[in-house]
C-alpha positions, -999 to +999 in steps of 0.1 A: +590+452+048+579+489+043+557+488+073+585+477+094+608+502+074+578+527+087+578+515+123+615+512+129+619+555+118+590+562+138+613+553+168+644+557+154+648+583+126+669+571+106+675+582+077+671+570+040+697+553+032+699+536+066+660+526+055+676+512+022+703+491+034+684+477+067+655+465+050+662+463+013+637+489+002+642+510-034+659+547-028+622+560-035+608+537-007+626+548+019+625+585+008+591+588+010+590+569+042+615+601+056+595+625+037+561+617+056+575+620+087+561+649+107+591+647+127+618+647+103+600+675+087+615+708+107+651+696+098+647+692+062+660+719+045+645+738+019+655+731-021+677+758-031+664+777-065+689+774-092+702+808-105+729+829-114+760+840-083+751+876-075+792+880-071 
């Protein structure tokens, strides 16, 4: 199940709630599966730091 999850975004990208629903995997399955991919990588974006608005 997870290596199939793992092949099929290799081609495909998709993403992780696509993962979740295709091939029954938990929500922290398929994240990781999107999180190790190389590819997927330089279109994350980065986690905004929590603060104050400088308004």
């Amino acid at each position: 199940r997870i290596a199939q999850a793992r092949l099929s975004h290799s081609f495909f990208h998709q993403n992780a709630g696509g993962l979740k629903r295709q091939f029954g995997l938990t929500s922290q399955q398929a994240s990781n599966i999107v999180a190790t991919c190389p590819d997927c990588q330089r279109y994350s974006f980065p986690s905004v730091a929590g603060g104050v608005n400088p308004r």
